[in-house]
C-alpha positions in Angstrom: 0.0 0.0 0.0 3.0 2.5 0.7 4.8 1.8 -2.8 1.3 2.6 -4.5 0.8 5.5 -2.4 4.1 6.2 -3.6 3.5 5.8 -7.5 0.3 7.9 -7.0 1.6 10.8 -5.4 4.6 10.9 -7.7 1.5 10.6 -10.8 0.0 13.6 -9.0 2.4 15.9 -8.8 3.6 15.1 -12.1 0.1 15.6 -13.7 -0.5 18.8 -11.5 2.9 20.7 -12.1 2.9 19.5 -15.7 -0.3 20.8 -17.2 0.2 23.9 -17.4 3.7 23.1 -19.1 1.5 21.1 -21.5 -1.4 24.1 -22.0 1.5 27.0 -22.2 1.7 28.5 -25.7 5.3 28.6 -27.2 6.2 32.3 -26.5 5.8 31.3 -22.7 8.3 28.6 -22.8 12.3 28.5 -23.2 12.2 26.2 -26.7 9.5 28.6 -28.0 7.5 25.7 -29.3 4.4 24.1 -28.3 4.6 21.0 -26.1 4.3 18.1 -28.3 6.8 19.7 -31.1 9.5 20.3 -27.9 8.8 16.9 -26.8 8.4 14.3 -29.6 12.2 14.4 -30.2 12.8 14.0 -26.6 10.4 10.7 -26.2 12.6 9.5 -29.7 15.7 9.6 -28.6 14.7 8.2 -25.1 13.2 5.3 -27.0 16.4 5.4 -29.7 19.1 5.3 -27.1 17.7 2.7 -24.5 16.5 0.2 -28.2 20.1 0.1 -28.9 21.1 -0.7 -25.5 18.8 -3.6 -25.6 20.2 -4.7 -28.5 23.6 -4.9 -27.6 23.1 -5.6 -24.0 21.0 -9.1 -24.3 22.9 -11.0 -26.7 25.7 -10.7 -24.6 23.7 -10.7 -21.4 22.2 -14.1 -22.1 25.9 -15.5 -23.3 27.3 -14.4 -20.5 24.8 -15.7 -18.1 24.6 -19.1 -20.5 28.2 -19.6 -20.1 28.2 -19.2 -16.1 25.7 -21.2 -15.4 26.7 -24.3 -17.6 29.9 -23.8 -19.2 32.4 -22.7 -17.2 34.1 -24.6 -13.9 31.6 -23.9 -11.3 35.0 -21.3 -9.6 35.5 -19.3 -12.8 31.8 -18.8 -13.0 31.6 -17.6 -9.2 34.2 -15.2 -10.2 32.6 -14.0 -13.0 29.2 -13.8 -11.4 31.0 -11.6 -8.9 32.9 -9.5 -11.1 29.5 -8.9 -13.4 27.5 -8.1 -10.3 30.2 -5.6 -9.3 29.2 -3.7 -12.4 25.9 -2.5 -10.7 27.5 -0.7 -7.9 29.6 1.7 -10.6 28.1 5.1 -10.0 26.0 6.6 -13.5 28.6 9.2 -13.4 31.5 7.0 -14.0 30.1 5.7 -16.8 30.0 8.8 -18.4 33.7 10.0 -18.0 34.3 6.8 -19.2 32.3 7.1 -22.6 32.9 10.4 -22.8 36.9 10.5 -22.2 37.5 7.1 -23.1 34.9 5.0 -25.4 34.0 8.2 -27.7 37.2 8.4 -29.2 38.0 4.5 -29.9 34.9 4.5 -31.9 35.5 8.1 -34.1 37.4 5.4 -36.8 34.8 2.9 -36.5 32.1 5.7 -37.2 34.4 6.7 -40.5 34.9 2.8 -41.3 30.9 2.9 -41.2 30.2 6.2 -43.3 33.0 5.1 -45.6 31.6 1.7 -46.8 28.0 1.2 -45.2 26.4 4.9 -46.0 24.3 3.6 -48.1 22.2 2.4 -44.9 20.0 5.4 -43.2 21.8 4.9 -39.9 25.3 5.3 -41.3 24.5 7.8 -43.6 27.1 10.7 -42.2 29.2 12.7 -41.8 30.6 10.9 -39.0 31.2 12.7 -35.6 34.9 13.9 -34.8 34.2 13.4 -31.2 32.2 10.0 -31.2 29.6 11.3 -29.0 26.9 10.2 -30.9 23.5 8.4 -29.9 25.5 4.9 -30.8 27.8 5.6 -28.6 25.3 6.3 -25.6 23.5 3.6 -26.6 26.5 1.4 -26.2 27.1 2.8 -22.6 23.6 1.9 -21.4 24.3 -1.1 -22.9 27.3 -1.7 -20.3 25.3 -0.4 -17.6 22.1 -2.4 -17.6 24.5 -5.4 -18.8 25.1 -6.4 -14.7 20.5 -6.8 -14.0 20.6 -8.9 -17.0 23.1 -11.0 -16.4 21.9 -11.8 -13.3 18.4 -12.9 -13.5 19.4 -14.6 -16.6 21.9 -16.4 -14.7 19.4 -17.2 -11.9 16.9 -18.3 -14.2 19.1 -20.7 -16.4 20.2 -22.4 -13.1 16.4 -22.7 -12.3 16.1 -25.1 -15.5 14.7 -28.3 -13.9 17.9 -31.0 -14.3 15.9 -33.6 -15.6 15.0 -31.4 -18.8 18.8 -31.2 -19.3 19.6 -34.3 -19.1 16.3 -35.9 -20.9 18.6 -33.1 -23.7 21.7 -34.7 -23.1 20.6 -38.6 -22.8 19.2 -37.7 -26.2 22.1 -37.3 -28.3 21.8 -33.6 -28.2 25.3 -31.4 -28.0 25.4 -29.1 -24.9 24.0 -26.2 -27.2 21.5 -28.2 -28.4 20.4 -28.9 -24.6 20.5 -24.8 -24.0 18.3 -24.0 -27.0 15.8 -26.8 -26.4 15.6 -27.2 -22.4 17.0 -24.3 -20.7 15.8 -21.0 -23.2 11.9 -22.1 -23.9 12.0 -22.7 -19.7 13.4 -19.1 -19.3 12.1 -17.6 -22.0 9.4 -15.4 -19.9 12.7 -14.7 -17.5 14.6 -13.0 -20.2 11.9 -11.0 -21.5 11.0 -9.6 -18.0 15.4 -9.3 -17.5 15.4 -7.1 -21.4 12.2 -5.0 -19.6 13.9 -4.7 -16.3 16.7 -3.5 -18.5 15.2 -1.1 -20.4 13.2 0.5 -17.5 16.5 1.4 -16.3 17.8 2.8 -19.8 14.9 4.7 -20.7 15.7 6.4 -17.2 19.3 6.9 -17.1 20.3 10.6 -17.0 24.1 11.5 -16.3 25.9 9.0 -18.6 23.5 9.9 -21.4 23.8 13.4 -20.9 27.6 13.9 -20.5 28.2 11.8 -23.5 25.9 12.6 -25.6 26.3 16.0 -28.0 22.4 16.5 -28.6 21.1 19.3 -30.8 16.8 18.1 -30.2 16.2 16.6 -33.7 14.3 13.6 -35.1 17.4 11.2 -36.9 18.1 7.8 -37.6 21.6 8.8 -38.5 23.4 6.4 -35.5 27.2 8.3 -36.0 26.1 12.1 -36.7 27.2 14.6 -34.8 23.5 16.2 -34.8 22.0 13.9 -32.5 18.0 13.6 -30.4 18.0 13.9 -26.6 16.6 12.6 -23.9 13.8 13.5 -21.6 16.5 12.0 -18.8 19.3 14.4 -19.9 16.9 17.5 -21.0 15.6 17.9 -17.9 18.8 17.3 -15.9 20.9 19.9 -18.3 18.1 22.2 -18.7 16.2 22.4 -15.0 18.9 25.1 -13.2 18.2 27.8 -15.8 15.0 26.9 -16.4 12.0 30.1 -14.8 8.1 29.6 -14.8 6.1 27.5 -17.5 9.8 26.2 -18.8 10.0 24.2 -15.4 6.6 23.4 -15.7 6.9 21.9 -19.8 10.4 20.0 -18.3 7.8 18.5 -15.7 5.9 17.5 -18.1 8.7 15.8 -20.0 9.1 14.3 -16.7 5.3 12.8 -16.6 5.7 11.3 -20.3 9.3 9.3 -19.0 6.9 8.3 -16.5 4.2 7.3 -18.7 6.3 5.6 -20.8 8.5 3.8 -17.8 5.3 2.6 -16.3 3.4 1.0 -19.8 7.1 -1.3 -20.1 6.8 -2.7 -16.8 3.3 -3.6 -17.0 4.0 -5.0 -20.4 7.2 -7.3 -19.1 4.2 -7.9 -16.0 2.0 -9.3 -18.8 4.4 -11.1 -20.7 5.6 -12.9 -17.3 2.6 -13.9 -16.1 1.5 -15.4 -19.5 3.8 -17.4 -19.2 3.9 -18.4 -15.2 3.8 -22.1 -15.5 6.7 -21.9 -17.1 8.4 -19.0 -16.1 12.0 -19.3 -14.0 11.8 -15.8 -12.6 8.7 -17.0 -10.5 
């Protein structure tokens, strides 16, 4: 009952600060456009940035996790489990020096490899950044940050596999992949749909990494390694909140109330999905 008084409260205020953001006319506001113009590009990079995070983060996620739980000696996986889980307690901010000091500029040649020979294809059309802080290259830090929740209730759920489904696999004839992809992944499947939703909750809410690494300029693109990149409502309202005076802070509350919106309709989808699924489902 406290967590939904909670939720409701938050939805309250939200709703109550952020109407009259939504109502104001554009010569009341900072952007000097009305509120769905300011915040469509907003809600599209939010939805850009954490997409790619998903997928890079759940292919390697689900290896990772595949290869602790039934590959490797059980000490080397304990070690890795450890080491993976340590990746959670890395502060947002440290991810961001890191992309922004370290990751942007290993991938500029990349980005030039990609205009060079693949610009052909709308998301490598060009030019390609000088910096690399591009919408890729935030993507591929949420990627590393909601890799550690993944990983673990992937791992958790592979181990949940009942045995005798394994080895039914194995008595079979079937090679140890064989036994993954036709005992262990339909068992977890649920699992690692609610793990990719857990995941992209935290994504689509991430503000510091995204906004120190990401040069945004508020536009609608699928160009992936331009240096004229969309925001996020995350990093908008973080970078644009101190300066902001009357309706602005309102229509940045309002930004706030569609993140929340949006945050709330992917966990009640994963919620659905799961419980579809409960008979068969390792994360219950």
């Amino acid at each position: 009952m406290l967590i939904l008084l909670v939720l409701a409260g938050v939805a309250i205020f939200l709703t109550i600060e952020g109407v009259p953001g939504i109502l104001a006319s554009p010569d009341d506001v900072k952007s000097g456009e009305s509120f769905l113009p300011y915040v469509w590009p907003l809600v599209f990079g939010t939805l850009l940035s954490a997409i790619i995070a998903l997928l890079v983060a759940v292919p390697i996620a689900v290896g990772v996790a595949l290869y602790i739980s039934h590959y490797a000696p059980r000490r080397l996986g304990s070690s890795l489990g450890y080491l993976i889980d340590l990746l959670a307690a890395v502060p947002s901010v440290v991810y961001g020096l890191w992309g922004i000091q370290f990751l942007s500029g290993q991938l500029v040649p990349v980005y030039g490899w990609l205009e060079t020979h693949l610009s052909f294809i709308p998301f490598f059309a060009g030019p390609a950044s000088v910096t690399g802080r591009t919408i890729l290259t935030a993507g591929i830090v949420l990627a590393v940050m909601v890799l550690p929740i993944m990983t673990a209730i992937c791992r958790e759920i592979f181990l949940q596999t009942p045995r005798l489904h394994e080895e039914a696999a194995l008595a079979l004839g079937a090679t140890r992949w064989e036994m993954a992809r036709l005992a262990i992944f339909p068992y977890a499947r649920s699992g690692i749909v609610s793990a990719a939703m857990l995941a992209l909750g935290r994504a689509l809410g991430e503000t510091m990494a995204v906004a120190m690494v990401l040069s945004a300029s508020g536009v609608v693109t699928l160009n992936l390694i331009s240096s004229t990149n969309p925001s996020t409502i995350a990093a908008n309202i973080a970078l644009g909140f101190k300066e902001a005076s009357g309706l602005t802070v309102n229509a940045l509350i309002a930004s706030g109330l569609v993140l929340f919106v949006i945050t709330f309709l992917v966990n009640f989808a994963a919620r659905a999905i799961v419980d579809r699924r409960k008979e068969f489902s390792g994360a219950n």
